[in-house]
N, C-alpha and C positions, 0 to 999 in steps of 0.2 A: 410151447413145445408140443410135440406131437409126434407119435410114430412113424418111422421112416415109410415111405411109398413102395412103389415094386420099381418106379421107374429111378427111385433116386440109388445115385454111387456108392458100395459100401466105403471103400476103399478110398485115401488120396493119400500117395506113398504112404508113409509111415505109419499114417492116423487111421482107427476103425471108427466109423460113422457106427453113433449111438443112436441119434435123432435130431429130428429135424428142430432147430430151435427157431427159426422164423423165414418168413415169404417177404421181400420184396420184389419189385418189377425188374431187374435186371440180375438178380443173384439169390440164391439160395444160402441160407448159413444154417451149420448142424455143428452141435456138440458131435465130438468125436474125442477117441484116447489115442495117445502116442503107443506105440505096440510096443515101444522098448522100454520107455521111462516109466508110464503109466500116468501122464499125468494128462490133466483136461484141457482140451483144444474149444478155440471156434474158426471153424473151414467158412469162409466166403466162396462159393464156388457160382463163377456167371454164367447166365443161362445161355446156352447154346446158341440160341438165333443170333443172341447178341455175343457172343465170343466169333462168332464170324466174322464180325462188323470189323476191319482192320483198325479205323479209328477209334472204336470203343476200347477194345485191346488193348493199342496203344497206352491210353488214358487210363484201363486199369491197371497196369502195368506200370503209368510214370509214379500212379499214387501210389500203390507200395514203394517203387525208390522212395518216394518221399518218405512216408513213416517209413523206410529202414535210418536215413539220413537222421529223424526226429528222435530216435528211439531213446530211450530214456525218461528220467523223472515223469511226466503225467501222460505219455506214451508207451503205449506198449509194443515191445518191436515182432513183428514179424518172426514165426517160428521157419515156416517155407511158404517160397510161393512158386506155384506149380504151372508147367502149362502142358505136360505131358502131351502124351501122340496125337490127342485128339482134340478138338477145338473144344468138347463138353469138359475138359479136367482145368482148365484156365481158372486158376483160385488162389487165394494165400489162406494161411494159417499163423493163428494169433492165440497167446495164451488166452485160458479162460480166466476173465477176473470177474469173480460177481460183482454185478453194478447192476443200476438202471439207468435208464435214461432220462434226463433232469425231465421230456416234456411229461414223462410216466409216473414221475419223483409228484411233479406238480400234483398230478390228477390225483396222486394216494394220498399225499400230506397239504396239499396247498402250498401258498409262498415259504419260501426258506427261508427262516430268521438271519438277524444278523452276520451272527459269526459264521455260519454256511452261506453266505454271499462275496465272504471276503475271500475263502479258501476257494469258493470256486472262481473268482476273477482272479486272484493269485495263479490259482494255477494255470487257467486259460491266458492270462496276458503273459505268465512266464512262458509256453510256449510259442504265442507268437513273438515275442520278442529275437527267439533263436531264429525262426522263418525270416523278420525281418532284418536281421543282423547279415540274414546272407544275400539281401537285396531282393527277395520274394514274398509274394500277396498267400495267405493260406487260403481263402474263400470257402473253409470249411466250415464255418460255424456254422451251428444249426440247434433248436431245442434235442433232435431227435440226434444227435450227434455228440452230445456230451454226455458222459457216464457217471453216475454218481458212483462211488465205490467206496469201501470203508475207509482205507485210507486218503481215498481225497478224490478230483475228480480224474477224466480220462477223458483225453479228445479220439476220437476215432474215424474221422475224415478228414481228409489230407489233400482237397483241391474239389474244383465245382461239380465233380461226378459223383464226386462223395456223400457232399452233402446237397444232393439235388434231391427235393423233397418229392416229385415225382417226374413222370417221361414215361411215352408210350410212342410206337413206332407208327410211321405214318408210311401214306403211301410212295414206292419207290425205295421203299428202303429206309424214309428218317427218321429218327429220334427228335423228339423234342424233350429239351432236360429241364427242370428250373428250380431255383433256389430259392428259399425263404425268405430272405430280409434285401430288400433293396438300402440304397444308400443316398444321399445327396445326389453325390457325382454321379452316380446311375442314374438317376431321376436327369439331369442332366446332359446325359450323354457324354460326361466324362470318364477316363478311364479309372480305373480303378487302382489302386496303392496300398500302401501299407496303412494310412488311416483311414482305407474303406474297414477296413478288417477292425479297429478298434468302435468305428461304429456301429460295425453290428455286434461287437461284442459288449456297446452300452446296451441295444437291443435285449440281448440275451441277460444280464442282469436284471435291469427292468421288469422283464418276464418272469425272473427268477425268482423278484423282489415282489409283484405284482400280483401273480397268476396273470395276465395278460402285456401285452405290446403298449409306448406311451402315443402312439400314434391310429387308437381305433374308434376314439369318437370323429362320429360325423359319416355323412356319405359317401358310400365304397368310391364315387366314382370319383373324388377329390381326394383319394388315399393318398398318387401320388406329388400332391401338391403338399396337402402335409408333411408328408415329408421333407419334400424340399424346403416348403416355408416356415411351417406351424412350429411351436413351442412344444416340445414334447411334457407330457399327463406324467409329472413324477410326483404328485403330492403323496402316493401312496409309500414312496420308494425310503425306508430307516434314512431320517435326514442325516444320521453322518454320512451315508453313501450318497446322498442326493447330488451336491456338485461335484464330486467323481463322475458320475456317470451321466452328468449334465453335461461336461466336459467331453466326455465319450462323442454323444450327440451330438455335439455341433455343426453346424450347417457350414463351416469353414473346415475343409481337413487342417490347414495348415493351422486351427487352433484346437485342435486335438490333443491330449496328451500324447505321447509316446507308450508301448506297450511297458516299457523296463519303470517308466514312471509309477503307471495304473499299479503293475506288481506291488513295487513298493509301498503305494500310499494302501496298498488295502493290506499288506503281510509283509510287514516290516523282516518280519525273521521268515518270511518264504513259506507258501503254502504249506508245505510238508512239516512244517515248525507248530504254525500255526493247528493242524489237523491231529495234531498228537492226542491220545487220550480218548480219539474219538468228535466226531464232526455232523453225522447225521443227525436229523432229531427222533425220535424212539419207532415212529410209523415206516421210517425207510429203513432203518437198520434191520427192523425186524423182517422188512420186505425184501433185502437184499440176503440177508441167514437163510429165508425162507427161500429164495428160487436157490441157494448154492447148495444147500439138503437137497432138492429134486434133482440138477443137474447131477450130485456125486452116488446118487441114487442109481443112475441111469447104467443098464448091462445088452452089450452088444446085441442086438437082435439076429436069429435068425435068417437068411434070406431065403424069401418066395420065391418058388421059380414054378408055380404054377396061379392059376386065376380061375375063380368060381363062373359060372356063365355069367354073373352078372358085370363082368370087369373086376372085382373086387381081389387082391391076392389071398389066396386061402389062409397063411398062416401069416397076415398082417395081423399086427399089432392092432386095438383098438386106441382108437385118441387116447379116451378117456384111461388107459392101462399105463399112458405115462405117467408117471409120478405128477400130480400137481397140474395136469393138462388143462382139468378143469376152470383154474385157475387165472390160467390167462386171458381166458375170454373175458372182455370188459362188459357191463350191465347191459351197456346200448348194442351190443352184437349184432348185426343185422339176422334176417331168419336164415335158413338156408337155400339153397338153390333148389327151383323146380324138378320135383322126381323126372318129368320127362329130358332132361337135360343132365343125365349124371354125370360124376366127379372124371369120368375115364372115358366120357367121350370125345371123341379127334373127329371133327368134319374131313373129311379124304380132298373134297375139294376144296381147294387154298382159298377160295371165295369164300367160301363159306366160312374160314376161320375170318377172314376178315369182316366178312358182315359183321359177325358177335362180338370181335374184340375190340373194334374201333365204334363201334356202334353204344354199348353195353355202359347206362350210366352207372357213377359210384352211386349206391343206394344210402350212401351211408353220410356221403358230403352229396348231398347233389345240389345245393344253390352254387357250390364253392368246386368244384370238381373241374379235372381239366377237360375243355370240350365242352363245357355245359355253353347254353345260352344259343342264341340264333347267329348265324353271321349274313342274316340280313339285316338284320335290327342292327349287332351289338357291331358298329364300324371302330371301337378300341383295338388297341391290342394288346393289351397288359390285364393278366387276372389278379387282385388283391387280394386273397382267402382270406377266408373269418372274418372280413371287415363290414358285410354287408349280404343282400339277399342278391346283389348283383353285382358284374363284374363295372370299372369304370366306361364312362363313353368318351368318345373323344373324336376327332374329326375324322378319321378312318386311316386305316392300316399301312402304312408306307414302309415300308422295311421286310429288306430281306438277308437272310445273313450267309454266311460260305455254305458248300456244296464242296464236299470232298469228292474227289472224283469217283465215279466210276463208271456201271455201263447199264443200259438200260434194264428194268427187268422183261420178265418173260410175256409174250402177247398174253394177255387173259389172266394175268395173278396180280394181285393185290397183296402185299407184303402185310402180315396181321400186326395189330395194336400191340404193345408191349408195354405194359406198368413201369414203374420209377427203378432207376439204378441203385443199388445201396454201395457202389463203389468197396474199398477197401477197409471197410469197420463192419465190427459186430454190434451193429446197436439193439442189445438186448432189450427185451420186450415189444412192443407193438410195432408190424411193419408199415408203411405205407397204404393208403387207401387205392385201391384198384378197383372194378369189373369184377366180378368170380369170373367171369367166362374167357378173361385174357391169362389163367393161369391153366394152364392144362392138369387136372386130375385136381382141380380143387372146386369142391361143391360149394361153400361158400366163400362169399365179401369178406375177405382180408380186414381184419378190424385197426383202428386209431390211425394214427397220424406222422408218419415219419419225417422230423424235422420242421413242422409248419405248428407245432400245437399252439405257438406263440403266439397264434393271429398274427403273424407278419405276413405284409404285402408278398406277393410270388414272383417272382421275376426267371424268365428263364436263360442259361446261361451257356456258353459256347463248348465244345470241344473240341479238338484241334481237328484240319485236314486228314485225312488217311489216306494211303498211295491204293490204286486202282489194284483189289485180287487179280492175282494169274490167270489168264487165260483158261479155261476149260475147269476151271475149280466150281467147286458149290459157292462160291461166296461168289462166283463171276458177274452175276444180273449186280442192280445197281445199288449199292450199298451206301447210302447219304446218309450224311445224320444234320439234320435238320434243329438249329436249337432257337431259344427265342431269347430277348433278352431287351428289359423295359429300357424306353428314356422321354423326352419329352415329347407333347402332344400327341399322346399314341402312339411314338414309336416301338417297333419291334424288330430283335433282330431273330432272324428264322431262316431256315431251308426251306424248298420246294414251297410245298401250298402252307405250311405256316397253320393246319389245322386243328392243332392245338389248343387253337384260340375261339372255335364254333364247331358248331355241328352238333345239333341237339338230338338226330333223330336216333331212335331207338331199333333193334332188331333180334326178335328172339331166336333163338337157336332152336331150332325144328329137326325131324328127322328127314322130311322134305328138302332137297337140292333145293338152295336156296338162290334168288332172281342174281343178274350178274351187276355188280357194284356201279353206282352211279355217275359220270362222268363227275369226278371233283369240281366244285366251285370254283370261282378264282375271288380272292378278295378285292374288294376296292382298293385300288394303291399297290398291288403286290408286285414286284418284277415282274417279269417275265421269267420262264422256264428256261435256265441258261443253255443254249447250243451244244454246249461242251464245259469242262471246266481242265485245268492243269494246273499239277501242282511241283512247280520245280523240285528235282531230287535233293531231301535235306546233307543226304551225301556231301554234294556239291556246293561250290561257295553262292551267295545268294545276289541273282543278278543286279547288273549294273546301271545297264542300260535296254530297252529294247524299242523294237521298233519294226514297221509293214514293209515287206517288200513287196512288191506289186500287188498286196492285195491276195498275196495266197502264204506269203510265210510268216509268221512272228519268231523274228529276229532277237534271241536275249544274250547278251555277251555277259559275263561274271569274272570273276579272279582266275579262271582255271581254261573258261574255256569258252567259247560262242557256241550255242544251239541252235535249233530252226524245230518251230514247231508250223505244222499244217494248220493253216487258219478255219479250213472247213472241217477237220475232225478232231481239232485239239491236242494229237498226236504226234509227240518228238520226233522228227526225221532226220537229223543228223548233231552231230558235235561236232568241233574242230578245234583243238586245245591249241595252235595255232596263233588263233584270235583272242585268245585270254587277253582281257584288261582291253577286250576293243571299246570303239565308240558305238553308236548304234547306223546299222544297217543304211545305207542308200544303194539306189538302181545303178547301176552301172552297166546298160544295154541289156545282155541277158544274164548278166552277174549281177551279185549281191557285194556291197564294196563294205569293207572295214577297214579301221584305222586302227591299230593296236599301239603302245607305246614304241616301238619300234621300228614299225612299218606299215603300209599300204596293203592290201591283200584284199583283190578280188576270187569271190569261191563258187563253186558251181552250183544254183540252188537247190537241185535234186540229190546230190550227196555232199555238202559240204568241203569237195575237193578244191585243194587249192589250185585255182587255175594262172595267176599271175603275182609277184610280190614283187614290190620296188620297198626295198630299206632305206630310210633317212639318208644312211649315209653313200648311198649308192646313187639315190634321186636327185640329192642336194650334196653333189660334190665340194661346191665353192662356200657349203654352211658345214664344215663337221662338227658333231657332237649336237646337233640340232634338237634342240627338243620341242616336240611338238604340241600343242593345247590343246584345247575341243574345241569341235567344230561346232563354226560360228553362225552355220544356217548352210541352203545348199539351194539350187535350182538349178532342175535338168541336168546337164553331164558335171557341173561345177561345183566344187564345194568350196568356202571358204574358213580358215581357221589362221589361228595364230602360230607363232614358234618364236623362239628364242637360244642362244648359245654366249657362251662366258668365255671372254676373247684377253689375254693381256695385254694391256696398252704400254709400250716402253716409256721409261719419264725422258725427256728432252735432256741433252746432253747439259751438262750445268756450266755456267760460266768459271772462267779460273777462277781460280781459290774458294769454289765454292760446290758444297756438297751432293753426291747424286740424288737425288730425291727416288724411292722407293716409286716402282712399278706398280701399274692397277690394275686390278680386274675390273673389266668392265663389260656388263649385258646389253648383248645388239638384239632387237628386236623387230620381227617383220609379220607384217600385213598380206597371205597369202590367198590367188585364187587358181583354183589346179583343176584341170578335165580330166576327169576318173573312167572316161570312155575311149579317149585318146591316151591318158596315163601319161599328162605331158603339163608344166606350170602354165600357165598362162601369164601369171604377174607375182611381182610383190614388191613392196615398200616398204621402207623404215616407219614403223611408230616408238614410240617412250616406251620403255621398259616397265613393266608391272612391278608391284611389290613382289620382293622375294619370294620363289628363287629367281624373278625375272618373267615368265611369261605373263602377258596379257592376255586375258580373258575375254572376249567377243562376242556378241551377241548381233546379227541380224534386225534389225526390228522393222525393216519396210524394204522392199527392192523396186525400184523404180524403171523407167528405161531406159536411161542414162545413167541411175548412181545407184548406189545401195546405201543404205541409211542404219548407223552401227553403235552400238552404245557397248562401255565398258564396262565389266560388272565391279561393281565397287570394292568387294573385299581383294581386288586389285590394282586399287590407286597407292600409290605412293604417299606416304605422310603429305610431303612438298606438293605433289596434285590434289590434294585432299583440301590442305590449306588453301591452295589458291582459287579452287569452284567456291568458296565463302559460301557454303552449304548448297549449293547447283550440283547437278548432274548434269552431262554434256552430252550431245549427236555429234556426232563425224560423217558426214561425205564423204564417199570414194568413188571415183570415177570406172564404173564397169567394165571398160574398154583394158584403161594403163594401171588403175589402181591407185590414180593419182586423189591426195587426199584435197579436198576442194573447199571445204570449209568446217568450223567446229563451235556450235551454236550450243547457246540454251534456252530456255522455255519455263518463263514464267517464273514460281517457284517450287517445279520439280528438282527434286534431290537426287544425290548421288544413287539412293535405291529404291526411289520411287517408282510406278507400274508405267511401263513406255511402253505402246506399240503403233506403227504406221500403215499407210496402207499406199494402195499404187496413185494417187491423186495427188500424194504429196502431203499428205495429212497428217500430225499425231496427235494421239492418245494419250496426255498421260497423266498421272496422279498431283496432286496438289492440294499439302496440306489434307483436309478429309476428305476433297472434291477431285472431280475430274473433269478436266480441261483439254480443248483441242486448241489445235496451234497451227499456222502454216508453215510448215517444214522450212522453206527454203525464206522468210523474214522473220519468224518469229511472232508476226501475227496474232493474238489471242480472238478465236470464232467463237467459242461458247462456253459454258460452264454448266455441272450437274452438280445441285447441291448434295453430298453424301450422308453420309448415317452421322451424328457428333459424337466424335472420339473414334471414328473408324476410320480407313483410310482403302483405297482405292485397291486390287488388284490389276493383274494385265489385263485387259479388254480384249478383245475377238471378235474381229470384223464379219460381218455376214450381210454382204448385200448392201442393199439401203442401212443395213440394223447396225447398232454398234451393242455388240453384250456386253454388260458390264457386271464387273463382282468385287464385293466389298469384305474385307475384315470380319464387319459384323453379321457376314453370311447372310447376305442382300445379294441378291443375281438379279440383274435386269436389262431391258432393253433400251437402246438409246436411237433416235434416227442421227444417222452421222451427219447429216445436212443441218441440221438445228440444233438437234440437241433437245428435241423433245421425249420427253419420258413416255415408253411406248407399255410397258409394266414394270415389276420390282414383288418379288416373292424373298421371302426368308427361308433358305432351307432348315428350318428350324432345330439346330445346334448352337450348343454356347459358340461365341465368338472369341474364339481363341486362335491361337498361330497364326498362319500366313491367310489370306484370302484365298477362297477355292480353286481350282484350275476351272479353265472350261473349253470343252471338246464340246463338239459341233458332229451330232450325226451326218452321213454321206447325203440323204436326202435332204439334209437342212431344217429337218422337221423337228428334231431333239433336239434338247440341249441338256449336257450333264454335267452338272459341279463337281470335284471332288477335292477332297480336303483330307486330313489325317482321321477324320472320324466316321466318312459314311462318302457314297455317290447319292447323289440325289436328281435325277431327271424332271425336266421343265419342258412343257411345250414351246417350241420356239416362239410361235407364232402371238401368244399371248402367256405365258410364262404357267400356264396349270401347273400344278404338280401333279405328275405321274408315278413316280415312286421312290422309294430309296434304299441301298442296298448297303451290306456291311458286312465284314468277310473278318473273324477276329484271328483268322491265322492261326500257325501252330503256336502250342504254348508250352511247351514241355519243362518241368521241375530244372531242368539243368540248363534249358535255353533263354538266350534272351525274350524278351517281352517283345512282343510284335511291335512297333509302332510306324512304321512306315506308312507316307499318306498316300493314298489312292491316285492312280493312274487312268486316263481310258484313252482310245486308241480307235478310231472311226474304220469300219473296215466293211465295202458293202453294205450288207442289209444291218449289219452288229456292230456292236461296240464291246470291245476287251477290255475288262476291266482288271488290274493288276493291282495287287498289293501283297509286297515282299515277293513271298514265291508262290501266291497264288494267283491263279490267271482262270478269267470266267468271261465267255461270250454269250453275250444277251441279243436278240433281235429286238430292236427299235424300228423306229417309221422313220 
């Protein structure tokens, strides 16, 4: 604790700020009293630069819903949360409960006995259990995030902002956030669930049980392989809790206990049962009596409203005048800050703030600090704290992660370094490790560790998209928040430069205008600096389809409505609700053509006016009730798709004496190809009716100069079709001209939904068993074979040239020459091999090549498959929304490639 400032708030409605109870990098929290009740508060109030930030906002914002949602038993609910007129009052209010915090608990008493191991995972698993009952991840835990209290413990972060143990702002505007304890599936690059959360909440026992982490023998730079692999160090841990929290730990989520289990087995009659009578051991009780004496000790100060010459307010308070101030300074305190460098000096020029505060090592961690290390040397990009004298190595940086939109900043400013968020809790006593020179009016280094005391690996973690500030506002320049977030071989997911992870140099704060900042580095591996980025309105329902129109629109159709964004500036140019539930975009001369369930509808592409519409039932007189499928591929004015309609067939009149037999319904289905320039059919033909409700499904997969060459996607065969392929997948012929079907082949032993693709020679593609095999189209022919990954299986391939790309299951991308079938390379975008095989787009030059998968894009040079980098965008995440998972898109457009997933959209320039 310590006497209020001249700069800090007295006031947030109701409450009078007493003093300030602690500093970290994104928020300030002060004792304060309720002016009606009188009773004791803790204000979280976020600092200004960062209440700007619309997506930080957001994030602090969903984390109180959430603790309002949690409130109760070992939560304490929110008194108010504020955002008044001005971006500096953005805060909530929570009763005060004296507590500490377990990493502060450790450092005063050591490991917690028995019976205080069970009351704290009691009560920590009976809250996640509520989180998980509503189908939600907490990703709060943390050492510096649970509170011991007399009656038992207290969680007080409620999502990855919360408990991010540190974050400073980088240049452009980002944040970088990260969290304490990595997990398996993170190590991994899986996503994360409800048994990430009980393994770090074996973590945080262990810790509890221990004084340290079971994963810190050995070298920093195999931290995260321990994890993944090693057997976690519990011999220290009270063997009746050992396989409990053995269990925790598992390297398998799916042999995890559940959180309602863990309560159980450790507090049979429920934390608060157990905690009766008293639960601390005698050095924390006395420590927790003794800070709630000081705190109720505390009387409103005064406010300064004038300042000595020296900066100083005349009638501040001294530190040492709070009750017990003394006190909180821990043994190891760093010294204070250089006299020439006082607590109240502001550099005028914004350069200058950032030399100091992006520069400015923690004195206090500096092997373990974020930013320490060189990023020539250090080509990792995952830091481990406390595990070692250095961060891991690993083959260098690939990964970049979303960019919420905004706009550039100002020629000549440098957005300054900003220390760690404490999100929405009080976690009394020590705040996070920072700089002295990134907190304005604080002379010295912020002492201990907020949430990392554990020696847990650091991983940094995502916060959702933010929609672009208005125009002409102060938050207008570019507001990105940049996070990082570990998985395998070096991955990292990040914004912009990702600087988080290097930059060693130093810069003192002078009274001298300091030199102008130096062009940022680019890491080995990093994206590129995306062109733009857009993020569909969450208003809106989240698109469906999209697609290029000549190369200047990106075309998104959704439930509501069809948009057009500008492909050179990122920026929405029109809607047309219209086109709700279109398909996506094709040329249609100088129109833009959609298909919506309805109808045909060409639109003007400068304002989305509808220029022409032909309805189903107006186009195709002699089919009514016609319903239409997707479109099955398109070239030049032509598109083709399917359709279908439910027709009653009368029963045959019955012979005498004998009974009418019941009418049928029965599905007619056709084979359409239509000119959307002319807005005139050209053909159709009867094919077999799909499984219910009847349309067949289409797909394109080679167009020739005489046929096109067409495969049915399988979860629309018919039982009766199903059976009779005897495990085959089948081509169909159709003649380009009439539409006439010409023959209906199969190939080898490719299946019903195995990866097909053709090309104009007459060739296919396609999967077989774990390999991939070409075929000639029109005999069935077998030309070559590529042996695959064992136990993987083939994706669609993508013809390039001479090359045939190929990409496997087990996230194998490579090249093939289509003449032989000689292996030209084969890289692993190194992710688990999970779901579908990757997609792969083909930059305009031919020079890239980009995977994408439901977990990351990952760019390859064509030519010989290098890896160039890989990006990862974790989308909104909000308490009441669903969980992103949508797999990544790209989209070739000129010099860039758009890359989509869900509703957000980023273009990157490529070669």
């Amino acid at each position: 604790m310590e006497a209020l400032r001249r700069e800090d708030p007295r006031r947030f409605g109701r409450f009078t700020v007493l003093a300030r109870f602690q500093e970290a990098a994104s928020a300030v929290q002060y004792v304060a009293r309720d002016t009606g009740t009188g009773e004791l508060a803790v204000i979280t109030a976020a600092r200004p630069a960062l209440a700007a930030v619309p997506a930080f906002r957001r994030r602090f914002q969903a984390e109180g819903r959430t603790a309002e949602r949690l409130a109760g038993g070992w939560v304490t609910p929110p008194l108010e949360t504020g955002e008044g007129d001005g971006l500096e009052l953005l805060h909530t209010a929570t009763e005060y409960v004296p507590a500490l915090p377990l990493a502060e608990a450790i450092g005063i008493a050591g490991p917690l006995p028995e019976r205080a191991l069970r009351i704290l995972g009691a009560g920590i698993a009976e809250i996640l259990s509520r989180v998980h009952a509503g189908g939600s991840v907490l990703q709060g835990l943390a050492p510096g995030t649970v509170l011991l209290a007399e009656d038992g413990p207290r969680l007080t972060a409620f999502g990855p902002l919360g408990a991010a143990a540190a974050a400073e702002a980088r240049p452009g505007g980002q944040l970088s956030v990260r969290l304490g304890y990595l997990t398996p599936e993170q190590v991994e690059g899986k996503e994360v669930g409800a048994p990430s959360d009980l393994f770090v909440l074996g973590l945080l026992l262990a810790y509890a049980a221990t004084g340290t982490t079971p994963f810190t023998e050995g070298p920093p730079e195999e931290a995260a392989r321990r994890i993944a692999e090693a057997d976690p160090e519990l011999d220290a841990v009270p063997e009746e809790l050992r396989e409990l929290i053995a269990g925790c730990l598992a390297k398998d989520p799916a042999e995890r206990p559940t959180a309602g289990t863990v309560a159980a087995e450790l507090a049979l009659e429920g934390a608060a049962g157990l905690a009766r009578g008293g639960w601390l051991p005698e050095r924390l009780a006395a420590a927790v009596a003794d800070q709630e004496a000081r705190v109720r000790a505390l009387e409103a100060p005064e406010e300064a409203e004038t300042a000595d010459p020296a900066g100083e307010p005349e009638d501040a308070v001294p530190a040492d005048a709070v009750p017990g101030a003394a006190a909180e300074a821990p043994e190891d305190a760093p010294a204070e800050a250089p006299a020439e460098a006082p607590a109240t000096q502001t550099p005028t020029d914004p350069r200058a703030t950032a030399a100091t505060t992006s520069a400015a090592p923690d004195t206090s961690t500096t092997d373990t600090a974020p930013g320490s290390g060189d990023i020539g040397e250090d080509r990792g990009t995952t830091r481990f704290l406390n595990t070692g004298p250095k961060p891991p190595q690993s083959d260098r940086a690939t990964t970049h992660l979303a960019l919420p939109p905004g706009l550039p900043p100002a020629p000549g400013t440098t957005p300054a370094a900003l220390p760690a968020p404490a999100g929405h809790h009080h976690t009394y006593g020590s705040p996070a490790p920072y700089p002295a020179a990134a907190l304005p009016g604080s002379a010295t280094t912020a002492q201990g560790n907020n949430g990392n005391n554990g020696n847990g690996p650091m991983v940094a973690l995502p916060l959702p998209p933010a929609p672009a500030p208005p125009e002409g506002s102060a938050t207008s320049r570019r507001t990105l928040i940049a996070i990082a977030a570990a998985a395998v071989g070096g991955l990292v997911v990040g914004g912009g430069a990702v600087a988080a992870i290097g930059g060693g140099e130093t810069a003192a704060a002078t009274d001298a205008k300091p030199p102008a900042p130096k062009p940022r580095r680019t890491l080995p591996g990093q994206p590129p600096e995306p062109r733009w980025s857009y993020s569909h309105p969450a208003s809106e329902s989240a698109p469906l389809t999209t697609a290029l129109w000549r190369d200047r629109l990106l075309v998104v159709t959704s439930e509501s409505q069809a948009s057009a964004v500008d492909v050179t500036t990122g920026k929405r140019v029109w809607q047309r609700a219209d086109a709700a539930k279109g398909q996506a975009a094709v040329v249609a001369g100088d129109l833009c053509f959609v298909a919506s369930p309805t109808e045909f509808l060409w639109l003007a592409p400068k304002d989305g006016t509808v220029v022409h519409r032909v309805r189903y039932a107006d186009g195709f007189t002699d089919l009514p009730d016609l319903q239409v499928g997707r479109l099955a591929g398109h070239s030049g004015p032509v598109i083709w798709f399917t359709g279908s309609r439910t027709v009653t067939v009368k029963a045959p009149k019955p012979k005498k004496g004998k009974k009418k037999a019941a009418d049928k319904r029965v599905v007619q289905a056709y084979f359409f190809a239509y000119d959307i320039v002319r807005r005139a059919e050209v053909w159709r033909t009867p094919v077999p009716a799909g499984r219910a409700p009847g349309t067949p499904l289409y797909r394109v997969i080679a167009e020739r100069s005489a046929d096109i060459l067409v495969r049915q996607d399988a979860v629309t065969l018919t039982a009766a079709e199903v059976k009779a392929a005897k495990g085959k997948g089948s081509i169909r012929s159709f003649d380009q001209q009439s539409g006439k079907l010409q023959w209906t082949k199969q190939y080898g032993t490719a299946g019903p939904e195995a990866a097909v693709t053709g090309d104009e020679d007459g060739v296919l593609y396609a999967g077989t068993g774990a390999h991939l095999q070409s075929f000639e189209a029109d005999t069935g022919k077998p030309l070559w074979r590529v042996e695959g990954t064992e136990g993987s299986a083939f994706g669609t391939p993508l013809v390039a040239g001479p090359v045939l790309h190929t990409t496997e299951r087990s996230r194998q991308v490579g090249a093939v020459e289509r003449e032989s079938g000689r292996l030209v390379w084969r890289r692993s975008t190194e992710v688990p091999g999970i779901g579908n095989a990757p997609a792969l787009t083909l930059s305009s030059s031919g020079k890239t090549l980009l995977a994408s998968d439901a977990t990351q894009v990952t760019a390859f040079s064509a030519a010989d498959g290098e890896r160039l980098w890989k990006f990862q965008d974790i989308g909104a995440a909000e308490p009441k929304g669903a969980t992103v998972s949508a797999a990544y898109r790209t989209l070739a457009v000129g010099a860039h490639i758009i890359v989509q997933r869900d509703r957000a959209f980023y273009a990157f320039p490529v070669a």
